[in-house]
Structures are given as structure tokens and as C-alpha cells.
N, C-alpha and C positions, 0 to 999 in steps of 0.2 A: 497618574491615574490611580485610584483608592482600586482596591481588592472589594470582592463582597466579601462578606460574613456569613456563615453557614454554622448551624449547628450539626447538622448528620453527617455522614461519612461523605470523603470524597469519593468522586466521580470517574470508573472509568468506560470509554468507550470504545467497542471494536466493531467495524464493521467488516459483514464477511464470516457466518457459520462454519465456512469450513474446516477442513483438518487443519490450516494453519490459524485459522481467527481463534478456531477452538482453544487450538493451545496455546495462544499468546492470551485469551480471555480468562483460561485455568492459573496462566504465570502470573497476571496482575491482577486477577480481581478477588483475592481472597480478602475477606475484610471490609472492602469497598464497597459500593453500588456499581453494580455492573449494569449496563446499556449495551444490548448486542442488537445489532444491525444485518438483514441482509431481504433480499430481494426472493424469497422462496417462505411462503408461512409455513411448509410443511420442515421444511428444514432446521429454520427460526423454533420452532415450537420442538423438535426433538430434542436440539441442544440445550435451548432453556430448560425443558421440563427436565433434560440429565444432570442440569447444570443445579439448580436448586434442590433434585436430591441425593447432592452432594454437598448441599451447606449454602450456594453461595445467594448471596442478595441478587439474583439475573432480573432482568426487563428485557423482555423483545421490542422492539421497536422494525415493523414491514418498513423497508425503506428500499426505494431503487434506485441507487448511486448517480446513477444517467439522467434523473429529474432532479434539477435545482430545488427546487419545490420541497419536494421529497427531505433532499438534504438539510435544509435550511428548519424542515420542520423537526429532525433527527437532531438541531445546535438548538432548538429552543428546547426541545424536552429535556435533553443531558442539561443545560445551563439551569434549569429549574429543577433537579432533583441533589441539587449541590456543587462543593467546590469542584471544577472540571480539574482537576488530575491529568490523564491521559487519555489521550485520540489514536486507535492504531487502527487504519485505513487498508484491510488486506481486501477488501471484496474486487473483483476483477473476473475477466474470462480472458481464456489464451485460444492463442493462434489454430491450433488441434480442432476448437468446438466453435467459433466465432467466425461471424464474416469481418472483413477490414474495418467498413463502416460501423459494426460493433465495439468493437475494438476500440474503437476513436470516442466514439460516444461512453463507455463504460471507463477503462482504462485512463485516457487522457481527462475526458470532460470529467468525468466523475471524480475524478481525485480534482479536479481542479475546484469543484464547487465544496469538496470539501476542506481543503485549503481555506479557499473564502469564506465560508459559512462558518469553522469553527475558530477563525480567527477573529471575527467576529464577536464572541462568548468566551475568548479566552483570558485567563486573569495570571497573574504573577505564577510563575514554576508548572502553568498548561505544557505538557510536550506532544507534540503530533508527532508521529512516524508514520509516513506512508510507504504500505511496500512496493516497491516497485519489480524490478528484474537483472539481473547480469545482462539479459539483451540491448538493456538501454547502455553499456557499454561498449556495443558493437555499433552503433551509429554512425556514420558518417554523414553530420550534417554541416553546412558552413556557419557561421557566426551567425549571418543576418537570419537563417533560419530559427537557431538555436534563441537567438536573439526575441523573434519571433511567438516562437512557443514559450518562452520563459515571462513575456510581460501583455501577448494581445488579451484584451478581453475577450471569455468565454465564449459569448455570441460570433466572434470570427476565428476561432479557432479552427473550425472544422474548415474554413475558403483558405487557408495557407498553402503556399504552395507545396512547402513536406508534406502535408496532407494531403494532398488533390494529387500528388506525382506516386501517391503508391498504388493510387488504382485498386483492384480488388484483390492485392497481394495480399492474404493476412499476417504471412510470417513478417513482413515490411511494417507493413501498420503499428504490428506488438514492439517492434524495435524502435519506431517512431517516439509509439506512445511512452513507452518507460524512458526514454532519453529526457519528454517533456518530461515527466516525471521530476527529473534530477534538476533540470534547468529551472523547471515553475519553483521549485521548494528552495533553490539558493537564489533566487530572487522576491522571493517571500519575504525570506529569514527577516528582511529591514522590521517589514509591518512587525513581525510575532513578536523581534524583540523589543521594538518600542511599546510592546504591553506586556512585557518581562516574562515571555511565551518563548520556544524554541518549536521549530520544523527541521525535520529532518528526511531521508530515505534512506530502508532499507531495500540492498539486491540478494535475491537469494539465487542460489543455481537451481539446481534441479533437486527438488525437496521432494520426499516419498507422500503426496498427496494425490487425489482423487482426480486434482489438473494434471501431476507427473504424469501419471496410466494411462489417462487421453492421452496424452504427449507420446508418452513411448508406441503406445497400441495403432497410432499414425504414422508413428516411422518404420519402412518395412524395411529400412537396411541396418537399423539400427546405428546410428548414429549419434544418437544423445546417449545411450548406456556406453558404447565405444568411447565415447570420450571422458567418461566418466573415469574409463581403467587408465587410456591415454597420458590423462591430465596429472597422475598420477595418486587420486582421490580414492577411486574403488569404489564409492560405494553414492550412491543418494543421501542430501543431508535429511536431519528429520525435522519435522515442523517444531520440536522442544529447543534444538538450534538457534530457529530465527526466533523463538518465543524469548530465548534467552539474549538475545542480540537486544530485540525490541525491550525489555527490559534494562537494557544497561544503558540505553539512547531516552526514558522514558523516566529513567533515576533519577537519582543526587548523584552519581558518580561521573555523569555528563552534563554537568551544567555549560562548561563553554564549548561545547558542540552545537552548533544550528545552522542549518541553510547547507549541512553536506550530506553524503551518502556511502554508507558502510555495506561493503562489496561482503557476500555468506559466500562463496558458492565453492569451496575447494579447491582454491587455484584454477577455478574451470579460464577465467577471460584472462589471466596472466598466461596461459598454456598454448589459447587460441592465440594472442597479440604476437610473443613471441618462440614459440616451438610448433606449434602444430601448422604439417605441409599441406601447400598448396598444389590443389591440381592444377 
């Protein structure tokens, strides 16, 4: 397969304004054409307009992760402003603010269509990183599940029985969804690299963002900051962290890295698997 040819700058794209898209779209897009995504205009429009006056080349693009539609239209506008560069996929909602079926449709579908969509557009040295979760490490699914989520097409996703068996559990759903996560992108990797493309995920733990606050502000026994001291971490990482992760899976310095997942979170799911007691 031939590459195009471009004259203007490459291309990156993030979707997901928040405190972590923010800062992985400040780590990569200086120089670049930046493409920022996410499902809120008023949101979209604050960080663009911080974002360009501070230098950089931004574009908003309204996009709702959970419509194909949506996404598909998000891989033909990046694929016509230049060489796609980089895809970092953080937009999502957590367990804290979302119902279960949210969860599946945003979390799971949504990374799944843009998997599809920007593989689609992708040309020699493209790297997607989607972020995912250290949740998707705590999964217990069987193979034929895993199996399941890693290869059905979209449209059956949501009838699988890991899906239909969580019910309105959200905190289930979010562990679901990030485990697909990991499974759909090493099953990917074949297509991306036969178009000299990588995928990848990243898990972050509990990162100091506007989802961590829901999070903690929902547990009233405190649980997620305890185990923070537990684990023996101390502290919440910060979004510059995974900004700096998603850069080095998104370089030259990881070219034969694709189709895996690079665990942020401070020892948190080495701590749970093996030290921390069960009631």
C-alpha cells in the first residue's frame, strides 16, 4: 500500500477535552495540526479557544464517540487536513456518573468505532493509543468471552453474554468495558500493521482529573485514596504522566510495540492481585 503525500504538517488527533485529552493534546500537538474531539461544544470551545492562544494549530471537531456516524465523520476530517500522525482516544465516562448501559455504549462501542474508523485512514507510522483503565485488569472473563469482545462485530456487541450478565451494575460494566478495550486493540494490531499503523492501550489508575473527584466524592468510605497509600504510591498520578506514557507508545521510540497495553497506575493492580486482603 503507497502512503499519501501531503504538504502541511502532520496530523494529530485526541479525543476527549478533558484534563487528560487536554494534556496529552498540549504533549503532542505542538507543531502539528491538532484535531480535538469530544461530545460537549461548550467544553470543545474552551479548550480550543485556550489552546490556540497559546500557539497551537487546534480544530474542534463536535463528535459523540457512541455514534459511528459521528466517528467516522471525526476519520475523514483528520484524514483530509494531512498525514495522520497520531490518534489518542481518551474521551469516556466512569462508573461514579454513568448508568452500565452508558458505559457499554460510550466506553466499549465507542473505542470500538474508533478502532474501525481510524484504521480505516491510517497510513505508514499512524499510532492510535486508546485509553483504557487498570479496571480492565481486574476482569474475570473466560476466553470464549474475551474471545467474544475481542473479534464480534459492533452491531452484536451489546447482546454478548458479558454484557447482558452485568445488569445495571456500573462498576461491572466499566470493568467489562476496559478489559474489551485491551482484547479489541490485540486483535486489531493484525489490520493496523498490515498498513504499517500500530494500536495500542494505555491504563491509567487513578489520575487527578475531574472523573477522579466524581470517583472519590462517590466513595464514602474511602476506598480508592486508601488504597492509594496501601499500594504504596501515595499519591494520584497526574494527567502529564499518561500524557507522557501516550507519547512514547505514539513516537519513534516504540515502533515494535502494537496490539498491547501499558499498565500507569502506581502499582495499584500488582498490589490488589497480590498483597491486598480479602474480607
Amino acid at each position: 500500500m503507497q502512503d499519501r503525500t501531503y504538504d502541511g504538517r502532520d496530523v494529530v488527533v485526541v479525543t476527549g477535552a478533558g484534563g487528560m485529552g487536554s494534556a496529552i493534546a498540549r504533549r503532542l500537538g505542538s507543531g502539528r495540526t491538532l484535531i480535538l474531539a469530544d461530545a460537549s461544544p461548550e467544553q470543545l470551545d474552551r479548550v480550543v479557544d485556550a489552546m490556540s492562544a497559546e500557539g497551537y494549530a487546534v480544530r474542534g471537531v463536535l463528535t459523540d464517540v457512541s455514534d459511528r456516524a459521528s466517528v467516522e465523520k471525526l476519520a475523514d476530517i483528520a484524514s483530509g487536513e494531512g498525514r495522520l500522525t497520531a490518534v489518542v482516544h481518551t474521551a469516556g465516562v466512569a462508573a461514579a456518573t454513568a448508568s452500565a448501559r452508558k458505559i457499554f455504549e460510550v466506553d466499549l462501542l465507542g473505542t470500538v468505532y474508533v478502532i474501525d474508523a481510524f484504521e480505516k485512514v491510517a497510513v505508514r507510522g499512524t499510532s492510535l493509543v486508546c485509553v483504557s483503565s487498570m479496571a480492565g485488569h481486574y476482569a474475570s472473563l473466560s476466553r470464549e468471552d474475551e474471545a467474544a469482545l475481542a473479534t464480534a462485530p459492533p452491531e452484536e456487541l451489546l447482546g454478548l453474554a458479558a454484557v447482558t450478565a452485568v445488569g445495571d451494575d456500573s462498576t461491572s460494566a466499566y470493568i467489562v468495558a476496559k478489559r474489551a478495550n485491551h482484547v479489541r486493540v490485540q486483535a486489531a494490531a493484525l489490520a493496523w500493521n498490515q498498513r504499517g499503523a500500530r494500536v495500542n492501550t494505555v491504563s491509567p489508575g487513578v489520575i487527578s482529573t475531574a472523573m477522579s473527584k466524581a470517583e472519590a466524592d462517590s466513595d464514602s468510605n474511602g476506598h480508592m485514596l486508601r488504597m492509594l497509600e496501601e499500594c504504596g504510591a501515595g499519591r494520584m498520578g497526574t494527567p502529564g504522566e499518561i500524557a507522557d506514557a501516550v507519547a512514547f507508545l505514539a513516537g519513534p521510540q516504540s515502533l515494535y510495540i502494537t496490539g498491547t497495553d501499558l499498565l500507569v497506575d502506581g502499582g495499584q493492580a500488582g498490589w490488589i492481585h497480590w498483597h491486598m486482603k480479602r474480607e
